[in-house]
C-alpha positions as a Markdown table, in Angstrom:
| # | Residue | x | y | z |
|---|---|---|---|---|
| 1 | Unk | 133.8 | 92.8 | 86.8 |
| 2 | Unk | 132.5 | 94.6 | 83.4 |
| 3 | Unk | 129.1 | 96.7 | 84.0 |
| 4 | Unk | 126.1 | 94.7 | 83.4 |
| 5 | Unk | 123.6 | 96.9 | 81.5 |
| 6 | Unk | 120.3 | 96.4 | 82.7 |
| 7 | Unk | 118.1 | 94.2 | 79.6 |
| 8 | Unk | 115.1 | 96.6 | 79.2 |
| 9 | Unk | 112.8 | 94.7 | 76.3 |
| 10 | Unk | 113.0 | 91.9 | 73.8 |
| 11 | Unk | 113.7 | 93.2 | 69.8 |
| 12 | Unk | 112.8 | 91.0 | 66.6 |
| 13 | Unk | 114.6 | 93.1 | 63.8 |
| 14 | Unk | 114.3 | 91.5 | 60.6 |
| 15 | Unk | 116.2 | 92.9 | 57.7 |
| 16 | Unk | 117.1 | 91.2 | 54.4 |
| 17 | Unk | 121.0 | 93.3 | 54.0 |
| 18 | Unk | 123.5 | 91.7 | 57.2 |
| 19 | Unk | 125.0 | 94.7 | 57.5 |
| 20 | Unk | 121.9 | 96.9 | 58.7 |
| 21 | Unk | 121.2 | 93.7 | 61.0 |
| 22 | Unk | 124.6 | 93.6 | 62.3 |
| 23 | Unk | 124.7 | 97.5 | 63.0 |
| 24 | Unk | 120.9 | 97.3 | 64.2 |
| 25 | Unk | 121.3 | 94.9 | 66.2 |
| 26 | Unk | 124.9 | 95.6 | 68.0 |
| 27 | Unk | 123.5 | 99.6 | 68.8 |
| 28 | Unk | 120.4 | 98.2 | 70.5 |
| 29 | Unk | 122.4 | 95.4 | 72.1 |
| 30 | Unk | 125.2 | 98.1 | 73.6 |
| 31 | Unk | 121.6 | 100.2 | 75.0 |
| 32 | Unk | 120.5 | 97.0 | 77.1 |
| 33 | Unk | 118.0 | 95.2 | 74.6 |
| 34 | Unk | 117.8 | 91.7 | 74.1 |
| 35 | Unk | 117.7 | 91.3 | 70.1 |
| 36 | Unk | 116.7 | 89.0 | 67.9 |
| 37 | Unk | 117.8 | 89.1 | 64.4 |
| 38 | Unk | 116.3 | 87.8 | 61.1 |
| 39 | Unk | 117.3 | 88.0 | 57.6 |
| 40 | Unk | 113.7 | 87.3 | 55.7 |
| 41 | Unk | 110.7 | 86.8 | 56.4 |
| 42 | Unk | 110.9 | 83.3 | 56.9 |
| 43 | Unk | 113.3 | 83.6 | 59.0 |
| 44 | Unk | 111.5 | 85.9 | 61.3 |
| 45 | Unk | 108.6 | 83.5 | 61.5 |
| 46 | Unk | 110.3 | 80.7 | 62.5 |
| 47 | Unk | 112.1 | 83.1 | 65.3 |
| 48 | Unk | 108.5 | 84.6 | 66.3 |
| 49 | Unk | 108.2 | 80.7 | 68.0 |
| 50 | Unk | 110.1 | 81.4 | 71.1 |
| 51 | Unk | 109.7 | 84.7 | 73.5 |
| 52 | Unk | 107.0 | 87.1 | 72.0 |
| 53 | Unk | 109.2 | 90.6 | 71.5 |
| 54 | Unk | 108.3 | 93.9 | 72.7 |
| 55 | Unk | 108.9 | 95.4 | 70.1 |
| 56 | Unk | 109.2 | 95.1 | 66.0 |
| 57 | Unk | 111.6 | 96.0 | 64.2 |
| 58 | Unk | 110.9 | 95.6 | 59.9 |
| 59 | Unk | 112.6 | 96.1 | 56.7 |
| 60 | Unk | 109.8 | 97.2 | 54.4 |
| 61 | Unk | 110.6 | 96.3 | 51.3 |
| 62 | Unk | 112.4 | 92.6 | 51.0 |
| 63 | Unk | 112.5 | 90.2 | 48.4 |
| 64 | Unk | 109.8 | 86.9 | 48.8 |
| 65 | Unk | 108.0 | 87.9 | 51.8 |
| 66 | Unk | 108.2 | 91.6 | 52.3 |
| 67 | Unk | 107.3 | 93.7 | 55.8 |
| 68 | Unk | 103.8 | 94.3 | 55.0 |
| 69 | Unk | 103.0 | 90.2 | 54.6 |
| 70 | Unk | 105.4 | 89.3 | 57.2 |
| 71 | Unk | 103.6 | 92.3 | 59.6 |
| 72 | Unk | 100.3 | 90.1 | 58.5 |
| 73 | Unk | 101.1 | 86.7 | 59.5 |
| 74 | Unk | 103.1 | 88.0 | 62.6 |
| 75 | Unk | 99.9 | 89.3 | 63.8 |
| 76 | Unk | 98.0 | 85.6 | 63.6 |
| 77 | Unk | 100.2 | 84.7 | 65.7 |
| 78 | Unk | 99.2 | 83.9 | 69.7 |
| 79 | Unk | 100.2 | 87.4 | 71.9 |
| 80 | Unk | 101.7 | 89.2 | 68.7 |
| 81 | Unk | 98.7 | 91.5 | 67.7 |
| 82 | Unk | 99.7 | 94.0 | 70.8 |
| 83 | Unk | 103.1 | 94.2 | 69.7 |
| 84 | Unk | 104.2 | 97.6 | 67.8 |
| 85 | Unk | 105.6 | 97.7 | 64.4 |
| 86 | Unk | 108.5 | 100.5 | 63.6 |
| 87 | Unk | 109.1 | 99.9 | 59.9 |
| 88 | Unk | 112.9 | 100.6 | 58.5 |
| 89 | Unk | 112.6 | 102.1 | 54.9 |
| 90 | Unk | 114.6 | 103.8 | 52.5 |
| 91 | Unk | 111.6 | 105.1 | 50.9 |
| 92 | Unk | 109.8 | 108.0 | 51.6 |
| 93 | Unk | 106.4 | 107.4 | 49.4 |
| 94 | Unk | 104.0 | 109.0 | 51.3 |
| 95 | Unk | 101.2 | 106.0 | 49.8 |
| 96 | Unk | 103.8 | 103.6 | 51.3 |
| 97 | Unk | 104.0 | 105.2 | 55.1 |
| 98 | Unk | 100.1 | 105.5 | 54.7 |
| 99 | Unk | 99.9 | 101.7 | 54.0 |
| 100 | Unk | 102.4 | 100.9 | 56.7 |
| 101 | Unk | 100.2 | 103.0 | 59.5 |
| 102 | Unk | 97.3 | 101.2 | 57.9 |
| 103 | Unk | 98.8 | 98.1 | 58.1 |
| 104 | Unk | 99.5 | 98.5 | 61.7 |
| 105 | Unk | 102.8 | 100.2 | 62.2 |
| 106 | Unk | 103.6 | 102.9 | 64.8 |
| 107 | Unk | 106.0 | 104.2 | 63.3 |
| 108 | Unk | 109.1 | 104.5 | 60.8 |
| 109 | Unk | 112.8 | 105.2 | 60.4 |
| 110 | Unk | 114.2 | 105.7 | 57.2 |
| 111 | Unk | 117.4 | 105.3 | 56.2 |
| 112 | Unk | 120.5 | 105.5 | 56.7 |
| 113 | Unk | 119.0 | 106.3 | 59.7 |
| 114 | Unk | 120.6 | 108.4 | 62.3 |
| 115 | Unk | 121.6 | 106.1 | 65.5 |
| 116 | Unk | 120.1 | 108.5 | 68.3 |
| 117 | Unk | 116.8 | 109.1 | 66.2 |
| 118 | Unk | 116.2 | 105.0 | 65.5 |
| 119 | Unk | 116.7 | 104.9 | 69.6 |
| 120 | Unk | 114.8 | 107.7 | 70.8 |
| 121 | Unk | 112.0 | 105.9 | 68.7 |
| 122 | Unk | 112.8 | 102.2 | 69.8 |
| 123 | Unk | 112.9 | 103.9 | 73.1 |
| 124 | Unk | 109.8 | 105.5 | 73.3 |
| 125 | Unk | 107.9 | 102.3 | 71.9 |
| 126 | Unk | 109.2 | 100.1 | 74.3 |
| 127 | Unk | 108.5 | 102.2 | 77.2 |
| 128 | Unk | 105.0 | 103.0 | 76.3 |
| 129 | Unk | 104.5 | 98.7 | 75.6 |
| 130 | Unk | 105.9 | 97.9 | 78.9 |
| 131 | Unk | 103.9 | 100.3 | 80.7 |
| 132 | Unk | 100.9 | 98.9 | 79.3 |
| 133 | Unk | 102.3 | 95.6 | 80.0 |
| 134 | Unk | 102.4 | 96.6 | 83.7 |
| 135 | Unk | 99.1 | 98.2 | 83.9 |
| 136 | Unk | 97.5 | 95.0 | 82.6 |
| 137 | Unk | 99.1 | 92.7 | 84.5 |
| 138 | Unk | 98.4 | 94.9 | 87.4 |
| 139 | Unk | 94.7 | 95.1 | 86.1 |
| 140 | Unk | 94.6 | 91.9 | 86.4 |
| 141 | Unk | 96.4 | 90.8 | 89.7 |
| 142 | Unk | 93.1 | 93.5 | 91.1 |
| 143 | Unk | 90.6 | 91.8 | 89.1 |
| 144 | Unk | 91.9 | 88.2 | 90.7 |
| 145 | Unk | 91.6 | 90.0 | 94.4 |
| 146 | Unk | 88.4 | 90.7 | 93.9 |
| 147 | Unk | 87.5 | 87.4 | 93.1 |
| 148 | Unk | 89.4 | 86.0 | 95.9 |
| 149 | Unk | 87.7 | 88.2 | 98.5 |
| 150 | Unk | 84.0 | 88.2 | 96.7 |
| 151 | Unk | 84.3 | 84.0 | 97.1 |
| 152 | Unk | 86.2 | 84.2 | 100.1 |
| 153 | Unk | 83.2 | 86.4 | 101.9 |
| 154 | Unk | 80.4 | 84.7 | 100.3 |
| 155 | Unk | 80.7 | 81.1 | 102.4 |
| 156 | Unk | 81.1 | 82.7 | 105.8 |
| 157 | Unk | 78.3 | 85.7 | 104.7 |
| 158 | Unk | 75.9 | 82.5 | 103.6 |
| 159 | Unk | 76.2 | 81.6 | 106.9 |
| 160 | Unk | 75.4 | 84.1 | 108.7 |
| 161 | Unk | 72.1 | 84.5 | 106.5 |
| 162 | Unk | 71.2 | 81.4 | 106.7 |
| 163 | Unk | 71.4 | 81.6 | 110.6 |
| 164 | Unk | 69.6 | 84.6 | 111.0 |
| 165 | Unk | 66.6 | 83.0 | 108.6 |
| 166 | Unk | 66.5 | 80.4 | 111.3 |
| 167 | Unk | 66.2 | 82.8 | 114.0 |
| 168 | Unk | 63.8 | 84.6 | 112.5 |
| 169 | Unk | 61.2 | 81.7 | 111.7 |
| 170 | Unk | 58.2 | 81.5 | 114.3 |
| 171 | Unk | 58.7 | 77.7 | 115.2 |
| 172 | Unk | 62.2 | 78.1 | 115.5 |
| 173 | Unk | 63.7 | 75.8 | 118.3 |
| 174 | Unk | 65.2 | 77.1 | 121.2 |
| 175 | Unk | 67.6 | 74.6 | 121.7 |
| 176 | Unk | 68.8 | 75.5 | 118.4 |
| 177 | Unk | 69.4 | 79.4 | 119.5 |
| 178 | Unk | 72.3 | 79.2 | 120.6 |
| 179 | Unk | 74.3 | 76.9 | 118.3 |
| 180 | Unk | 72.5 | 79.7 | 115.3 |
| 181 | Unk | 73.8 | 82.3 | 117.4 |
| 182 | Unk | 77.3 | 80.9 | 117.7 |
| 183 | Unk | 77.2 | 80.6 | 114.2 |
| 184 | Unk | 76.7 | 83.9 | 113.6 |
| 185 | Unk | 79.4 | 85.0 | 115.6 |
| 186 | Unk | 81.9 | 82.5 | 114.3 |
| 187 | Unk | 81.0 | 83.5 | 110.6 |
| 188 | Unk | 81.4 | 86.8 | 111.1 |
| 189 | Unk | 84.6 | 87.1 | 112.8 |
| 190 | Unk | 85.6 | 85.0 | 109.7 |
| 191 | Unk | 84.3 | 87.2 | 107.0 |
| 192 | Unk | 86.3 | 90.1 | 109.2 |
| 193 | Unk | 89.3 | 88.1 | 109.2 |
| 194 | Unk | 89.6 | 87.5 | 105.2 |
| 195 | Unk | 89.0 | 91.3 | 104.6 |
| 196 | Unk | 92.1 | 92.4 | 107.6 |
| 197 | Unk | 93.7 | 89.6 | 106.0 |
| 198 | Unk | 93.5 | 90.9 | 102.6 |
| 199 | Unk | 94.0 | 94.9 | 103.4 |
| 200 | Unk | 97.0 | 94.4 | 105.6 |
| 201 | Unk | 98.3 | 92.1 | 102.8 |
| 202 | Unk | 99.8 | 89.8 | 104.8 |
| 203 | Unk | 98.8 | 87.1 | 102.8 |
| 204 | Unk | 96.1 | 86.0 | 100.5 |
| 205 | Unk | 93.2 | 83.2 | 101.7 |
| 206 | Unk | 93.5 | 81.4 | 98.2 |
| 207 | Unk | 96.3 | 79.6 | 99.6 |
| 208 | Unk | 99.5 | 81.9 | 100.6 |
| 209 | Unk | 101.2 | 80.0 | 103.0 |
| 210 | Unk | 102.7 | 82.2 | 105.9 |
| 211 | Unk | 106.5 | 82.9 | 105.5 |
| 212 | Unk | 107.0 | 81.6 | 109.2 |
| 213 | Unk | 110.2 | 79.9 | 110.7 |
| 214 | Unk | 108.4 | 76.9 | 110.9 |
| 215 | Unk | 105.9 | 75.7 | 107.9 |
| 216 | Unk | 102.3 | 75.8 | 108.6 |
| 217 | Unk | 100.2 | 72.4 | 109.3 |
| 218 | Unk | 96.8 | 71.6 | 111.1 |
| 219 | Unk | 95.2 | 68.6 | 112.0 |
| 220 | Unk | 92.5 | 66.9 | 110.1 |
| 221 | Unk | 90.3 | 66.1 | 112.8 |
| 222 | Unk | 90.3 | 69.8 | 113.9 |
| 223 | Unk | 89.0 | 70.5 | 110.7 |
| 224 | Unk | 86.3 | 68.0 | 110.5 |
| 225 | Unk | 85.1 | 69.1 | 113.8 |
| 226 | Unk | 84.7 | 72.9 | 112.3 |
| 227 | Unk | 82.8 | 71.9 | 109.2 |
| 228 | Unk | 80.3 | 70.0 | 111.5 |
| 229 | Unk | 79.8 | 72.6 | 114.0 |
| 230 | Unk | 79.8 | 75.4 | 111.4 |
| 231 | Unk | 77.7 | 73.3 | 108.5 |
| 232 | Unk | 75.3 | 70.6 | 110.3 |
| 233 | Unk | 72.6 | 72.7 | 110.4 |
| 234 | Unk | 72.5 | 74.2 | 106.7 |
| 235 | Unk | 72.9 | 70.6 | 106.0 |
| 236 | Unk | 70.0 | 69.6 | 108.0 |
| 237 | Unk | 67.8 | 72.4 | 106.9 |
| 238 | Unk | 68.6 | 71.1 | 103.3 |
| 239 | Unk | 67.7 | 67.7 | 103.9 |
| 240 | Unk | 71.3 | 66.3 | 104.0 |
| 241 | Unk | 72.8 | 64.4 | 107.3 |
| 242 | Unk | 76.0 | 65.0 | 108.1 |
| 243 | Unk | 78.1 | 62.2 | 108.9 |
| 244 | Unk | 81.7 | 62.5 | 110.3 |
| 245 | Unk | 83.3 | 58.7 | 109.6 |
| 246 | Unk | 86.0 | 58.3 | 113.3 |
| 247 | Unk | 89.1 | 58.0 | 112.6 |
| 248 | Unk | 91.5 | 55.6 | 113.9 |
| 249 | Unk | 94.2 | 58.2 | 114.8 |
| 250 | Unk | 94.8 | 61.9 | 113.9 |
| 251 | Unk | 96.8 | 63.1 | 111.0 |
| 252 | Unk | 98.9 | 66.3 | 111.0 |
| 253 | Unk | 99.0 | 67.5 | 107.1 |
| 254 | Unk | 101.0 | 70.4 | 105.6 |
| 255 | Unk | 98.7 | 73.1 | 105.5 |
| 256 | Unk | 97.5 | 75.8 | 107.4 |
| 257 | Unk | 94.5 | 75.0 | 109.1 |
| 258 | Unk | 92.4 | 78.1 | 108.0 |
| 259 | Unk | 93.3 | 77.4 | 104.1 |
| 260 | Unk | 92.3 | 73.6 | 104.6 |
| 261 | Unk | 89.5 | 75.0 | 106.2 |
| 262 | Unk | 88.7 | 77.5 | 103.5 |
| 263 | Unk | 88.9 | 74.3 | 100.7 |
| 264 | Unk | 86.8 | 71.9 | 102.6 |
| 265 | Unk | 83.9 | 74.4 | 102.9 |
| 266 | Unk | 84.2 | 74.7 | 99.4 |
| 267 | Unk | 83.1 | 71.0 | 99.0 |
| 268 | Unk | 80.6 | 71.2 | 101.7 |
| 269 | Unk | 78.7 | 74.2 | 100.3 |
| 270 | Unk | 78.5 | 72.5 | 96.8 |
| 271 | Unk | 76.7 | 69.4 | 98.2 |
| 272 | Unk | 74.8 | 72.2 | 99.8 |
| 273 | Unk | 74.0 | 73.2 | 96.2 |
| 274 | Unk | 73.9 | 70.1 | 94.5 |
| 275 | Unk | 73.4 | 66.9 | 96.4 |
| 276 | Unk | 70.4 | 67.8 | 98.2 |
| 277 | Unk | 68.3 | 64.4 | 97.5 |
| 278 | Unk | 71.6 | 62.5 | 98.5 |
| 279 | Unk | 70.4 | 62.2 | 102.2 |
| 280 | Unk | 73.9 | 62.4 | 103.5 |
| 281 | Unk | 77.0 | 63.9 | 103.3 |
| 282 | Unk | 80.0 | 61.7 | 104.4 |
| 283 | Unk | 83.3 | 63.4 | 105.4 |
| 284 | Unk | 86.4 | 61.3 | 106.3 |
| 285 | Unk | 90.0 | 61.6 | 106.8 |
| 286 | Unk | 91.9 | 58.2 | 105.8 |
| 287 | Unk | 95.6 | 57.3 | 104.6 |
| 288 | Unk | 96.9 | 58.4 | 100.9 |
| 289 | Unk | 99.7 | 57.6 | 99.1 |
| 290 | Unk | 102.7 | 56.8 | 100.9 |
| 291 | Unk | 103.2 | 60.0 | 103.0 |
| 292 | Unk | 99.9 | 61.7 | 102.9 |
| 293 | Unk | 96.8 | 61.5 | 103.9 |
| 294 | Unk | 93.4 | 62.0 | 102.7 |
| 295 | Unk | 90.0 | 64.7 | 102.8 |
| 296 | Unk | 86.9 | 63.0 | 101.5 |
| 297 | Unk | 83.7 | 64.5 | 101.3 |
| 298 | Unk | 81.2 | 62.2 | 99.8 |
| 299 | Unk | 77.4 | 62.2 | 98.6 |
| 300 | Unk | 74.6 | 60.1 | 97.4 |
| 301 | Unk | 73.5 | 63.0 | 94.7 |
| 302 | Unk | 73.5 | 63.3 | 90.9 |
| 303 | Unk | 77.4 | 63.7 | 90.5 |
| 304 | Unk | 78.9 | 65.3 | 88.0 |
| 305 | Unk | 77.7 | 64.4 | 84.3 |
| 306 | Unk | 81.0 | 62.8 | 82.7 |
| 307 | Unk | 80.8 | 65.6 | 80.0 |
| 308 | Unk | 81.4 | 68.1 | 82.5 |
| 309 | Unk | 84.3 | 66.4 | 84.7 |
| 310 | Unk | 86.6 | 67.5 | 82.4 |
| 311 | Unk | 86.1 | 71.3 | 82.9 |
| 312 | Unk | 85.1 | 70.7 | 86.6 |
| 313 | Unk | 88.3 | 73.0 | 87.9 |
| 314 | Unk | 88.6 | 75.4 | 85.1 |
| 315 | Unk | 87.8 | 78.9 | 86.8 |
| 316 | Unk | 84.1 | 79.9 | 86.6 |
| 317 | Unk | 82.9 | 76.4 | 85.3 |
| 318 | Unk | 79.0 | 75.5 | 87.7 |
| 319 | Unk | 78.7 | 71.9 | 88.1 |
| 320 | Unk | 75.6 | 71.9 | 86.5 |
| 321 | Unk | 73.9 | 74.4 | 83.7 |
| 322 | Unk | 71.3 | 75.3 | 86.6 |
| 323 | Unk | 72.3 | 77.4 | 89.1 |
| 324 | Unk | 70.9 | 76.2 | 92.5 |
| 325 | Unk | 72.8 | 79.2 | 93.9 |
| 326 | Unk | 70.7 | 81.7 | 91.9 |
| 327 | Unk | 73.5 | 83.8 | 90.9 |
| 328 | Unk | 75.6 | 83.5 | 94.3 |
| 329 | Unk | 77.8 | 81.2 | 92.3 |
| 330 | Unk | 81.3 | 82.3 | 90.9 |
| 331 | Unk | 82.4 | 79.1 | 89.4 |
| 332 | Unk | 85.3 | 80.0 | 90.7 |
| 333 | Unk | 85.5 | 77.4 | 94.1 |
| 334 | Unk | 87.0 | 74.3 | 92.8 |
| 335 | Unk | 89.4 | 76.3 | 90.7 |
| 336 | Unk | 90.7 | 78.0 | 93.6 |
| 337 | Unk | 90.6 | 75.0 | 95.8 |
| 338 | Unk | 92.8 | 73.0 | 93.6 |
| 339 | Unk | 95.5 | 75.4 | 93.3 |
| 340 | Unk | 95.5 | 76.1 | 96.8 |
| 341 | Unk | 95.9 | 72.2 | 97.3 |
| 342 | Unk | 98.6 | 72.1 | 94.3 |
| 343 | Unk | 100.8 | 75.1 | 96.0 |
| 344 | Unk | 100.7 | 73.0 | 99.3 |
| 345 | Unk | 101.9 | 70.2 | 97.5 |
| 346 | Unk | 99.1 | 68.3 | 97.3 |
| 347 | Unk | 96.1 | 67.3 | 94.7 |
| 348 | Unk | 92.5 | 67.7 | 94.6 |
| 349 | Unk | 90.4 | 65.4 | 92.6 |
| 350 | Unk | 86.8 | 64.3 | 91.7 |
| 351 | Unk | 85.6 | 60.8 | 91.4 |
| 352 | Unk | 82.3 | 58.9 | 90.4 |
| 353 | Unk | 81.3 | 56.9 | 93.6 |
| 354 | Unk | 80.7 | 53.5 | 93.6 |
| 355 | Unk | 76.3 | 53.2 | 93.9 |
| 356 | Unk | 75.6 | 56.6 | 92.8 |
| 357 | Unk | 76.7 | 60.0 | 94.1 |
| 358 | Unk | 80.2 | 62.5 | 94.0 |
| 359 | Unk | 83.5 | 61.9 | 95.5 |
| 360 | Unk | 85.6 | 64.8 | 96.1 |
| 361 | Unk | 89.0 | 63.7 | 97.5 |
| 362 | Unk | 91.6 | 66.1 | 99.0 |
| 363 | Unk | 95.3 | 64.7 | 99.4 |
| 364 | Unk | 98.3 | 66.7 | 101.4 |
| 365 | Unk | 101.8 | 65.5 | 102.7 |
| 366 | Unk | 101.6 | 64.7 | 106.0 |
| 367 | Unk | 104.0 | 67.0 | 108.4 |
| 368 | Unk | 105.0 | 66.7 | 111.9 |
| 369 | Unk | 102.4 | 66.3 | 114.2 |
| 370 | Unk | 104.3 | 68.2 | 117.1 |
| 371 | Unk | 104.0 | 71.2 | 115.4 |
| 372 | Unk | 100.6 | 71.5 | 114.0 |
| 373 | Unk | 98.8 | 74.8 | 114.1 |
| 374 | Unk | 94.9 | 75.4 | 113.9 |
| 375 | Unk | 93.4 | 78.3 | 113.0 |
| 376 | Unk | 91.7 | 80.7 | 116.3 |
């Protein structure tokens, strides 16, 4: 079997004589670059509409559209303004090479150019993109941690605030000690949990599903019990009843319970936020489609205005203009959720209800009741 040389960055060269685009492109091909070759400017346009290159590679004088306009409209183009220029130039005018660094170029190779310069150059280019590349993409992968575990922290952290506030108030009831006690202790074993979770790395609470023989799944009833032990009090403290509809029998769904617990809370805390005059919060489990089965958490408040349902799970969208959170809100909860329901293969969706008030409605494939597992 021939040697497979490693592809090591994508090439647009664009060159208006074949013969430099044939021995372009075959030297960089040989070296492990993917190329893509163009013969005017048009030409290169109408390439610049698939993969974005990593590098550019442009005659600078050719007849009709020339490197310097083609460089131009390149750069409107989405993704293209970070890619570097090396122009290819028989000229030498030094008011040329200053209008080609001014224009946005890196660099240039005159010719007939010598094969091991045009490569140490190409080389050097690519490497230094791709290693940005890398950084930003790793710059971003952090920046996306940070959100997870700020939002992750904040419900259980909420809780345990809003416990201690209790505890703290002179007419507090004492049979109401120990359920704010317990949850206190419950939240912050949670809070602990996300950030061992998240140093060891073992997987991320947005929704990574552990890589275990058997695929994770939880009961739904199990999680309707947590929500009401961990969130009947804030409720009551806010004005809102919680009210847990039975269900007929339980349902085993495709997720791992701490995740589906993770996404429920999520629509909990945000009638916590924003359906205080509804009076009651309503969660339910019921049949979905044909092989799943439902989530609901319902609400007599406002709902959500239909100019904002379309933006309701774009990342760090509030469901209103006011924050009732005052500032604790990222935006980023039903964002999160919904791709943590997607990746289970599931959907998440909002929906006006019928007399007034918000519908949230959580739908997973149901899985094998025998081997459901609960989050501890």
């Amino acid at each position: 079997m021939p040697h497979q040389i490693p592809r090591t960055g994508r090439i647009l060269v664009v060159d208006d004589q074949s013969a430099n685009v044939r021995v372009v492109s075959a030297l960089l091909a040989r070296h492990g670059y993917a190329v893509t070759a163009a013969s005017s400017g048009k030409d290169a346009l109408q390439a610049a509409t698939g993969e974005i290159p990593d590098l550019l590679l442009l005659d600078m004088m050719m007849p009709g559209m020339d490197g310097f306009e083609l460089l131009a409209a390149l750069r409107e183009l989405p993704g293209f303004r970070q890619v570097p220029t090396v122009f290819l130039t028989a000229a030498q005018d030094r008011d040329l090479l200053l209008r080609a660094f001014e224009a946005g170029a890196v660099d240039y190779v005159t010719k007939p150019f010598m094969p091991e310069e045009l490569l140490a150059r190409v080389n050097a280019h690519i490497g230094l993109k791709l290693t940005r590349d890398r950084l930003e993409r790793v710059a971003h992968e952090r920046q996306e941690l940070v959100n997870l575990v700020a939002h992750d922290l904040k419900n259980p952290l909420s809780s345990v605030l809003f416990a201690t506030e209790m505890l703290l108030l002179p007419d507090c009831k004492p049979e109401r000690v120990s359920r704010y006690i317990e949850i206190i202790d419950g939240s912050s074993r949670d809070a602990l949990g996300y950030i061992r979770t998240y140093l060891e790395g073992q997987e991320r609470a947005a929704g990574a599903m552990a890589t275990a023989a058997q695929p994770p799944s939880s009961w739904l009833r199990d999680t309707l019990d947590w929500l009401a032990t961990r969130y009947e009090l804030q409720l009551d403290a806010k004005g809102l009843r919680l009210r847990i509809s039975p269900l007929e029998r339980d349902a085993c769904v495709a997720i791992d319970g701490l995740v589906l617990r993770q996404v429920a809370e999520n629509l909990v805390t945000n009638a916590l936020k924003y359906a205080r005059d509804g009076g009651e919060l309503e969660l339910l489990a019921r049949p979905g489609a044909p092989g799943f089965w439902q989530l609901v958490a319902q609400d007599r408040g406002p709902g959500i205005p239909t100019s904002r349902q379309r933006e309701l799970f774009k990342p760090f969208q509030r469901l209103t203009e006011v924050d009732p959170a005052d500032g604790m809100s990222s935006g980023l909860g039903l964002s999160l959720a919904k791709q943590i329901i997607i990746n289970a293969g599931g959907q998440l969706w909002y929906e006006d209800r019928e007399g007034g008030g918000a519908r949230f409605v959580i739908e997973l494939p149901e899985a094998n009741c025998t081997t459901a597992t609960t989050a501890g």
